[in-house]
N, C-alpha and C positions, 0 to 999 in steps of 0.2 A: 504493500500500500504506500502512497504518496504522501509523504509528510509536506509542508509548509509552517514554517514561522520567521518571524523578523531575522535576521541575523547581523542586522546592523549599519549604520551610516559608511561601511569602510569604502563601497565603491557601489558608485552612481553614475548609471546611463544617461549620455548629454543632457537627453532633454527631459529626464524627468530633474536633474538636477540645477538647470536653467529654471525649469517651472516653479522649484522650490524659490530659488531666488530670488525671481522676476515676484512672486504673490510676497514674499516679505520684505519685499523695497516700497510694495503697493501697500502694503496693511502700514507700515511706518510710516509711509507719506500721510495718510489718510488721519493717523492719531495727530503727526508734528504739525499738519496743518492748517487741523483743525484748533489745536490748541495756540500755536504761536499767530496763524494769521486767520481763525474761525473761516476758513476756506472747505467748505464739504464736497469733499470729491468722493464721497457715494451717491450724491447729486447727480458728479457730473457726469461719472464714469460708472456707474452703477444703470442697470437696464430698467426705461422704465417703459411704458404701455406704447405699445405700436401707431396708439392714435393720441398719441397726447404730444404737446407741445413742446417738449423736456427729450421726446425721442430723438437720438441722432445713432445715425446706423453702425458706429464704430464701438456702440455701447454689448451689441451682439458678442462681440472681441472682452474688449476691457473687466466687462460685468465678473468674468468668470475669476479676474483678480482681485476682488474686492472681496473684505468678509466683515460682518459686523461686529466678530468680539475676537480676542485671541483664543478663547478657546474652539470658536469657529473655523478658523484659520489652522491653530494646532491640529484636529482631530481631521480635517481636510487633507492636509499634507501629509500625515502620517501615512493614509490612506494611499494616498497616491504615492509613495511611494512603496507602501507595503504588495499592493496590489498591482502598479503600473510599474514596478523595477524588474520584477519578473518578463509582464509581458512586454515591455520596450526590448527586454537582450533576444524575445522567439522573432519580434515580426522586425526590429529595426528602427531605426532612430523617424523615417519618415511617416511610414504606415501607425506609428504608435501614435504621431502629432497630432496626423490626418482624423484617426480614430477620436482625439481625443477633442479635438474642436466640432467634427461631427456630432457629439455624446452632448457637448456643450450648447452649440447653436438647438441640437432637436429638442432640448430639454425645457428651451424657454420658447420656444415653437410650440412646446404643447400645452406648455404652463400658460400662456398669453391666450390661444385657444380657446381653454377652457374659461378663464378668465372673461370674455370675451361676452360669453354666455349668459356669465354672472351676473355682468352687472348692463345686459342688455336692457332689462328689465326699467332699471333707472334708468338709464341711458334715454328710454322711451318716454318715460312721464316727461323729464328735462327737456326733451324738444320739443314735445309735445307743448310744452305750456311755454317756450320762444315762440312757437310759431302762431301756437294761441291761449297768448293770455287772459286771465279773467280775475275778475277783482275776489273771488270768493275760493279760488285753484291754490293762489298762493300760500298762505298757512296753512293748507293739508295737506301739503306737498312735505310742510315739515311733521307733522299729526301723525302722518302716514308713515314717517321713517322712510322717505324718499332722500329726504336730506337729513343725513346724519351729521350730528358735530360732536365728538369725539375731547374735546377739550370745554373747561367750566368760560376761556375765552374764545372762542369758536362760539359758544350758546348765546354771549352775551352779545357779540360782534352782530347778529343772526336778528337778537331779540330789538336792539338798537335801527336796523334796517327795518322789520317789521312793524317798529313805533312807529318809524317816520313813514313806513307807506300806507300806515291804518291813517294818519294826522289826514296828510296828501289827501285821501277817500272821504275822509269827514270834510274838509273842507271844500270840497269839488272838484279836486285837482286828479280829477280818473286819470287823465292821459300822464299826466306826468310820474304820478303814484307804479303804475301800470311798467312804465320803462323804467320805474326805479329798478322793480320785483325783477323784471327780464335783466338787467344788468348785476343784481347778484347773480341771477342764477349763471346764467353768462362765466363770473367770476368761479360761480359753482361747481360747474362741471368743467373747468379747468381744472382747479385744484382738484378735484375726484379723479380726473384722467391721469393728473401728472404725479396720485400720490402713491401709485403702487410703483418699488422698487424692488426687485432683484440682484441679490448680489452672490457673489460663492461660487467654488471647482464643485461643486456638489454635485450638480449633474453630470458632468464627465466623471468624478469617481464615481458614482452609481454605473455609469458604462461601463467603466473601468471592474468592477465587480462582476460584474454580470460578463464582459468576456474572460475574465480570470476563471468563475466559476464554468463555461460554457469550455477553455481549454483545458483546465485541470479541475473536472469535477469531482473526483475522490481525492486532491490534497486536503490534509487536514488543516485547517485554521483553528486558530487556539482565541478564541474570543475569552475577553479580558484576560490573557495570556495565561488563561486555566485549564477554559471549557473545551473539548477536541469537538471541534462540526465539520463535517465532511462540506468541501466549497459550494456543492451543486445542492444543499439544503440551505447553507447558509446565505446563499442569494434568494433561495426561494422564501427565506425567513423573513428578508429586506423586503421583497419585492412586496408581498403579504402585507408585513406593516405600512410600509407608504402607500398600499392600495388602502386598508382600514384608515389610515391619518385621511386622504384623501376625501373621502367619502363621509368622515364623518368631525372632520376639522372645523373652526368656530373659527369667528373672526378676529380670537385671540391668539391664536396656532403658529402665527408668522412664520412659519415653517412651509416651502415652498412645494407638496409633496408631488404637487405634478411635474415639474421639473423635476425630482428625480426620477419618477417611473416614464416622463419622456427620455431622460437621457438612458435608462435602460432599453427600451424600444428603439429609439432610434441607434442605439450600439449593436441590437439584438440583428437590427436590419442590415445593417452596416456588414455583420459577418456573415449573413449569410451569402450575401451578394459577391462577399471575397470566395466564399465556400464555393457558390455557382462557379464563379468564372475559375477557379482553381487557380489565381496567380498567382507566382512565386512572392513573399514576401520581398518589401522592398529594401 
């Protein structure tokens, strides 16, 4: 039988050991800069919704080097190394890149997706009341939990606009009152589009997992360096829980779980298409 376990930082293939580097020059920037010049570059460089205004297409790239905490960052890296040092020395310095930005981009491909669906819902009242508004729409708009606010100044911000366009209404100022309400919302479904961010290797290591396990499915893994799971349960264990988180995540979860059962799919696809065509690794 096939064993696996760490056996240590002594030697590292190019580019998983590039990758290490490159995400802890990005996790350092991100603390130094925020603190010394309050510059947030999980703003900039973090992925956010394909229709929001904050999107720029290089964010596909960079997202995957940002992470929100160090212990983020740590359990990420470990990961990929533990699981991508093996397979960068079978397939090669290219084929492992290729794999591994593939794993990446399909993961917030599915995440954004699904995402899509979410919050089509609002999405729809929100035009719905630009294109026609009504002096009676507006505050059940927020009644309704169409417009959520999340902070006690976000409520108050919210409450202070809704004074001045109930005054507006009382005094006879419909039209003007009317274009107040369309110019939050306006404001509104900005900030909604632009507030969702993704950041993290998360979805390429969940690739990265999932071809480990699909190449060496009876190596053993030693989860929390005790437990012995054979590879091809122990992905099926991941895959499982980020399908349950998934399904049954709350909007407190922050936790990105379709991004990682896209970046296992879109990995899963990925080999098999090497599988089809039979090419030499590169």
């Amino acid at each position: 039988m096939q064993e696996y376990r760490p056996s240590g930082f002594n030697v590292l293939p190019p580019v998983i050991k590039n990758l290490l580097i490159i995400n802890g020059i990005f996790y350092l920037a991100t603390v130094v800069l925020d603190m010394k010049m309050h510059i947030d570059l999980t703003s900039i460089l973090g992925l956010h919704y394909f229709f929001s205004e904050d999107f720029r297409p290089y964010q596909l790239i960079t997202y995957m080097f940002m992470h929100g905490s160090f212990m983020h960052i740590f359990f990420n890296m470990f990961a990929l190394w533990m699981f991508g040092n093996v397979l960068e020395n079978v397939w090669g310095a290219k084929r492992f890149l290729i794999y591994y930005f593939v794993c990446g981009i399909g993961a917030v491909l599915l995440h954004y997706t699904v995402h899509y669906f979410e919050i089509r819902p609002v999405l729809q009242v929100l035009n719905d009341y630009i294109a026609n508004p009504a002096a009676d729409k507006f505050k059940d708009m927020f009644i309704s939990g169409t417009m959520n606010f999340s902070s006690i100044q976000e409520k108050q911000a919210f409450q202070a606009i809704l004074n001045d366009y109930q005054s507006q209404l009382l005094s006879g100022n419909t039209e003007k009152a009317l274009q107040t309400s369309i110019d939050f919302v306006l404001e509104y479904k900005k900030a909604f589009l632009n507030a969702p961010v993704v950041v993290g290797a998360s979805g390429s290591i969940f690739g990265l997992l999932l071809a480990f396990g699909m190449m060496f499915p009876n190596s053993m893994i030693y989860m929390y360096f005790f437990f012995p799971i054979k590879a091809k349960y122990f992905v099926i264990l991941y895959g499982a829980i980020e399908l349950f988180g998934a399904v049954k995540s709350s909007d407190g979860d922050n936790i990105a779980h379709y991004a990682h059962l896209g970046g296992m799919l879109f990995g899963f696809i990925l080999i098999k298409i090497w599988n089809r065509k039979k090419t030499p690794y590169f």
